[in-house]
C-alpha positions, 0 to 999 in steps of 0.5 A: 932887178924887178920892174914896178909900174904906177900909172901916177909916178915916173921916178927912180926908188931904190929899196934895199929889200931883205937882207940888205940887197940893193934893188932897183925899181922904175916906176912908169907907166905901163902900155899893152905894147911894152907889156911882157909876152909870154909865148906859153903858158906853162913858160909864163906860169914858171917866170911868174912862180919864179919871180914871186920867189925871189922876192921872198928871198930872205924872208923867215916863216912866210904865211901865204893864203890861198885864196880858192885853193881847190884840190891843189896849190899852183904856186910852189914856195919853199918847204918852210912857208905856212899855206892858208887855204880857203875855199868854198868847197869842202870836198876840195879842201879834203883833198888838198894835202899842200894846206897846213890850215883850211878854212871853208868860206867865201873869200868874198865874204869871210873876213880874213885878219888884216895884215896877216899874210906875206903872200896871197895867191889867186889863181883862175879864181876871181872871174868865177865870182859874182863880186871879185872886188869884193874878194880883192879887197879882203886881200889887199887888207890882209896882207902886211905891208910889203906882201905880195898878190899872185893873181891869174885870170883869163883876160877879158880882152881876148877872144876867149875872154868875149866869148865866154863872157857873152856864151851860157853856162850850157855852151861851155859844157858842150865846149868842154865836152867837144875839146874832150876834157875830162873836167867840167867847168865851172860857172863863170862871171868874168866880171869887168872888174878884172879886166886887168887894167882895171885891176891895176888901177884899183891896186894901185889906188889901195896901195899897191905897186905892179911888180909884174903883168905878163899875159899869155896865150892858153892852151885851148885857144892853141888847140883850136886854131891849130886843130881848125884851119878856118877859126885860125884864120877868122882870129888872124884876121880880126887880130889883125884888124884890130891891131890896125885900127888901134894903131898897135894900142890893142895888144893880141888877142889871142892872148886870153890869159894874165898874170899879176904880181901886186906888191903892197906899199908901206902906207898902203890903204888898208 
C-alpha cells in the first residue's frame, strides 16, 4: 500500500494498477511532522529505490531518463528498462556505461518529447541550476500519464541548506577540502523553487500526485557534528529552539536532505 498526499483533496482512491492488484491510495494533506524520517542516508536512498520499483512491477519495456546523468546512475531498475541519459558534460556521459542513449544538452533547455518516459530520475541535479523550474517542467511533459519523477535534492530548510545558499562557491572549496574529499564541488544555486513544499505544490498543480517525501540527514553534516563537539552542540541548540518556537511545525533541521516520488495523473497538464 502506497501513501499519495494532495494538499486539495482528503478521500479514498482505489487503483488497481498493473496487472490487476489492487491499491489503495489516501489522499491527505501532508505536514513536516508526519512526514517519514530517514535516520540514514543511504537506508533512505534504498526505501526510496525500492518503492520506485514496485510501482513499476508489472510494466514491460520501461524507457527512464536520466535527467544530469553524470558518470553513473543512482537508481537501479531492472535489466529490461532503456535508460536516456542527458547531461551537459561530455567527458561524463563517455563514461557512463549504465546508458543505452546519451544526449548532451540542458535539461533546462533541450526539449525532451512529451509523454515519452515511464520513469524520469533526478538526482542531486536541480539545486545546480540557475532555473530548476524550467528543468522540472520538461519533465513533467515528458512523462506519460502514470510515470513517475524520482527527485533527490538538498533540503533548503536546513542548516546545510542555508549555509551554502548564503556561503561563495570559494567557501565550498575549501569546505571540500577541510572534510578531505576527493571530489570537487560543483557551483551550486539552490534555488527556492526546490524547497520542497514548493516543489510539490507545483507538481501538483501540473498533475501530479506525491507518492512519497522522506528526508534524511547526509553524511557530511553526521560527520561534522560528531568530529566537533562545539557545532554538535550550537545545531542542538538552535534545533532545538526552533523546534519550540514553531510549536513542532519545523521539522529537524539536521535534515539536509529530501527525496521525492511524483506520480503523474492521467489528465495531468501537460
Amino acid at each position: 500500500m502506497f501513501t499519495t498526499w494532495n494538499r486539495r483533496a482528503s478521500q479514498v482512491q482505489t487503483d488497481m494498477g498493473n496487472g490487476g492488484k489492487e491499491r489503495v491510495f489516501l489522499w491527505r494533506t501532508p505536514s513536516p511532522a508526519t512526514w517519514p524520517v530517514g535516520e540514514d542516508f543511504k537506508e533512505t536512498k534504498e526505501i526510496v529505490c525500492r518503492m520506485a520499483n514496485s510501482l513499476l512491477e508489472g510494466n514491460c519495456h520501461v524507457k527512464v531518463l536520466e535527467a544530469g546523468c553524470g558518470s553513473a546512475s543512482h537508481v537501479r531498475f531492472p535489466s529490461a528498462v532503456h535508460v536516456v541519459g542527458i547531461d551537459i558534460s561530455k567527458e561524463q556521459l563517455e563514461k557512463n556505461t549504465e546508458v543505452q542513449e546519451k544526449i548532451l544538452g540542458d535539461i533546462q533547455e533541450y526539449v525532451l518529447s512529451k509523454e515519452q518516459f515511464d520513469v524520469a530520475v533526478c538526482w542531486m541535479v536541480l539545486e545546480h541550476l540557475p532555473k530548476p523550474e524550467d528543468a522540472l517542467l520538461n519533465m513533467f511533459q515528458s512523462l506519460k500519464p502514470g510515470g513517475l519523477l524520482v527527485v533527490a535534492i538538498p533540503n533548503l530548510v536546513s542548516f546545510k541548506g542555508v549555509i551554502t545558499k548564503l556561503t561563495p562557491f570559494w567557501f565550498h572549496v575549501l569546505f571540500y577540502k577541510f572534510m578531505k574529499y576527493t571530489s570537487r564541488p560543483f557551483p551550486t544555486y539552490l534555488r527556492a523553487a526546490i524547497v520542497p513544499k514548493r516543489m510539490m505544490r507545483l507538481a501538483e498543480d501540473c498533475g501530479f500526485s506525491v507518492v512519497c517525501c522522506r528526508f534524511a540527514e547526509g553524511a557530511a553534516t553526521k560527520k561534522l557534528r560528531a568530529r566537533y563537539w562545539l557545532v554538535g552542540t550550537v545545531f542542538a541548540t538552535v534545533n532545538s529552539f526552533v523546534h519550540l518556537v514553531s510549536l513542532g511545525r519545523v521539522q529537524s533541521l539536521l535534515l539536509d536532505n529530501c527525496f521525492l516520488i511524483l506520480r503523474k495523473n492521467a489528465k495531468a497538464i501537460s
